[in-house]
TIVOFI-687601 format. One record per residue (C-alpha): x, y, z. Coordinates in steps of 0.2 Angstrom, whole numbers, plus 2048, in hexadecimal, padded with zeros to 3 digits. Layout:
REM TIVOFI-687601
XYZ ...
REM end
This chain:
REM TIVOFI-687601
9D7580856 9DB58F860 9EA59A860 9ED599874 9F95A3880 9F859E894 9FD5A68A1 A0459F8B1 A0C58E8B4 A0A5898C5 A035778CB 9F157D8C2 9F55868B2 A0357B8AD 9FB56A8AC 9EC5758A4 9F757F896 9FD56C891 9EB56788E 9E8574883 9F756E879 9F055C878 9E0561870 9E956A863 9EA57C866 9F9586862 A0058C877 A0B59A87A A1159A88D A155A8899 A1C5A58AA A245B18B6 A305A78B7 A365A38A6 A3B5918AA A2C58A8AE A2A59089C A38588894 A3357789D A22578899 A2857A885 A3556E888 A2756288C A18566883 A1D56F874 A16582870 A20592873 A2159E881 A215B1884 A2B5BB88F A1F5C7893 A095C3897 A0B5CD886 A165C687A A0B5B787E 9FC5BC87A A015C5869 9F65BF85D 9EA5B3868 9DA5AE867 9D85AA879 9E45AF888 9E05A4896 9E85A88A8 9EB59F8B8 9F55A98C4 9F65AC8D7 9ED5BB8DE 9E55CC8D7 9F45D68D7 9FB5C98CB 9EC5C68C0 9ED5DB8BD 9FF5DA8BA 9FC5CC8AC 9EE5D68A6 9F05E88A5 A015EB8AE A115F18A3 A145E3897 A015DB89A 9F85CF891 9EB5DC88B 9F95E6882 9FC5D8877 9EA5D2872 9E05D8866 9CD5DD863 9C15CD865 9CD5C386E 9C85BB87F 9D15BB891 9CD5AC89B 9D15AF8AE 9D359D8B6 9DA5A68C8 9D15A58D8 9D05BB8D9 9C15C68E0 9B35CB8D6 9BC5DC8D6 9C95DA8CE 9BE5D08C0 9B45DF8BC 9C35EC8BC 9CA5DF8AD 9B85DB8A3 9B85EF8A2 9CB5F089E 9C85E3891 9B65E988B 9C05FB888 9CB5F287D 9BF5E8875 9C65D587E 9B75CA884 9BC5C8895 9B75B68A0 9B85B18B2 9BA5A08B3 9C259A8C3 9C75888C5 9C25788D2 9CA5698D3 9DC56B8D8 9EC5668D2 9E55558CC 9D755C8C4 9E15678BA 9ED55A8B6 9DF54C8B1 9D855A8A9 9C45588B4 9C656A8BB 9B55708BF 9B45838B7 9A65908BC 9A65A18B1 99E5B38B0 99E5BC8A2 9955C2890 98D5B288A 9945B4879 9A75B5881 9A45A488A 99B59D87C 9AB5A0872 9B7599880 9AE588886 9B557F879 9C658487E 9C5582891 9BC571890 9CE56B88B 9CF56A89E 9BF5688A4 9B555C8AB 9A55698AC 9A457C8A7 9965888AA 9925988A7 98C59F8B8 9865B18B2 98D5C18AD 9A05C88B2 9A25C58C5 9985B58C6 9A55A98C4 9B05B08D1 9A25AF8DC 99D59F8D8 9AF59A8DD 9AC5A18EE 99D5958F3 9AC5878ED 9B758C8FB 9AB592907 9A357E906 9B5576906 9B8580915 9AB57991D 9AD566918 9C056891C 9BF56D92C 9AF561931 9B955392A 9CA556934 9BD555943 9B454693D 9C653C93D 9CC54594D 9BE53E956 9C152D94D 9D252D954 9D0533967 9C0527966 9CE519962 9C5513952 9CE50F940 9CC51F934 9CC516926 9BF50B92B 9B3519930 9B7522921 9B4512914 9A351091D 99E52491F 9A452890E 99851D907 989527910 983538912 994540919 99C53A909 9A55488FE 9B554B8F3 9BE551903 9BD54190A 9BF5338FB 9D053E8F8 9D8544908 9D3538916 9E352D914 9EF53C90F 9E8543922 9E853392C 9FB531925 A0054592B A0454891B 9FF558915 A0F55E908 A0155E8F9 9F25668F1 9EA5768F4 9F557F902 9F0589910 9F859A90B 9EB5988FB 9DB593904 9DC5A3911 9E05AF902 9D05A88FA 9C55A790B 9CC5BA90E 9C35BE8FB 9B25B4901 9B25BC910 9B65CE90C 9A95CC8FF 99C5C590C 99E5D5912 9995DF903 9895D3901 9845D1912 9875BD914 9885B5922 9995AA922 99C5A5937 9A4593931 9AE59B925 9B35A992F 9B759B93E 9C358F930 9CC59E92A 9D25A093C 9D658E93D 9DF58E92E 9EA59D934 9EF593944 9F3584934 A0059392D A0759893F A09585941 A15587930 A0A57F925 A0658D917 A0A58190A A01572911 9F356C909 9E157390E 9DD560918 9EB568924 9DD56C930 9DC55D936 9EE55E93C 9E856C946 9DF56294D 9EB556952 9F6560958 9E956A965 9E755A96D 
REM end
């Protein structure tokens, strides 16, 4: 068993730090706010750190799951960061959606330090993380992620190495740049359903079962049929991720005109009051056009 510190409590890496707890490794908590860290030791057991790098003292592995760049540097490298408190051979797991830039910036921080450095972006929402059947896609050395599998299969339902630092991230693009997608041709398909005058349910129940059928629909149908949106993956979150794909389409050369078009959508969701909804909100768009 590992010696463990995690950084970030939100709706992900709460659930998540708990898992590592179950399976027997020794935890150590960070969390802005300090809290969240007394609640999770309250109800899982561990320790917490007041700082990313009174945590990680002594680690073998620090994992992260925080909100946006600026926040996975400041965890890192900033004043009282993670990478103050680790030492040589020890691996930082970074489970935040951030761009690839950022990623390479910290592999080379780490690699300078001698910390083995993993992208490992998550997939599955909050009831994923709390179920523990996150799908995990990583970039980095093949000896760091080697060493780290073990641990991060405590709330995993698949891991993968994709490639070398980078590719992870990446990876975690063409996630959100295919949910987009479904999302938005979903919302239509039970828009359509309801101006046509037909039962949702029943045409999902019968479409599901076909070629449309995805995840997006055998979880979020019903919660969009019902307007009820005050869940999941929120709005504010998607278009900071989409804003990443798309400013990285634009370094590569990709193509993205659908993404492009439900990024737009998903602004009119947040000028609608919906930053916090769940990502399904587009169908309330929808709705609400009509």
């Amino acid at each position: 068993m590992a010696k463990i510190a995690f950084l970030g409590l939100g709706v992900m890496g709460y659930p998540m730090a708990g898992h590592l707890t179950k399976a027997g490794h020794e935890v150590t908590v960070y969390n802005r706010t300090a809290a969240k860290s007394e609640a999770w030791v309250k109800e899982f057991g561990g320790a917490m750190g007041l700082t990313p790098a009174e945590a990680a003292q002594g680690a073998d592995f620090v994992m992260a799951c925080v909100g946006n760049d600026d926040d996975l540097r400041g965890v890192c490298t900033g004043p009282d960061g993670a990478f103050q408190g680790m030492t040589r051979g020890a691996t930082f797991v970074d489970h935040t959606t951030v761009s690839a830039k950022v990623t390479s910036e910290l592999y080379a921080a780490g690699k300078d330090l001698g910390i083995a450095f993993v992208d490992a972006p998550i997939s599955g929402g909050q009831a994923g993380a709390e179920n523990g059947v996150l799908s995990v896609m990583c970039g980095g050395d093949a000896a760091a992620y080697d060493a780290a599998e073990p641990i991060i299969d405590a709330y995993a339902r698949i891991c993968r190495r994709i490639g070398n630092s980078g590719a992870g991230q990446m990876t975690k693009m063409c996630n959100q740049i295919a949910i987009a997608g479904l999302v938005q041709g979903l919302s239509e398909a039970l828009h359509f359903a309801n101006k046509a005058g037909l039962d949702g349910r029943a045409v999902v129940e019968v479409i599901s079962q076909g070629a449309a059928g995805s995840w997006q629909m055998a979880n979020r149908y019903e919660t969009m049929i019902d307007d009820h949106f005050e869940h999941g993956f929120a709005v504010d979150w998607m278009r900071k991720d989409l804003d990443i794909c798309l400013s990285t389409a634009n370094e590569t050369g990709a193509s993205l005109p659908v993404t492009a078009l439900v990024d737009q959508f998903y602004k009119d969701v947040q000028n609608m009051g919906g930053g916090r909804w769940d990502t399904s909100s587009l169908f309330k768009r929808l709705q609400n056009l009509s």
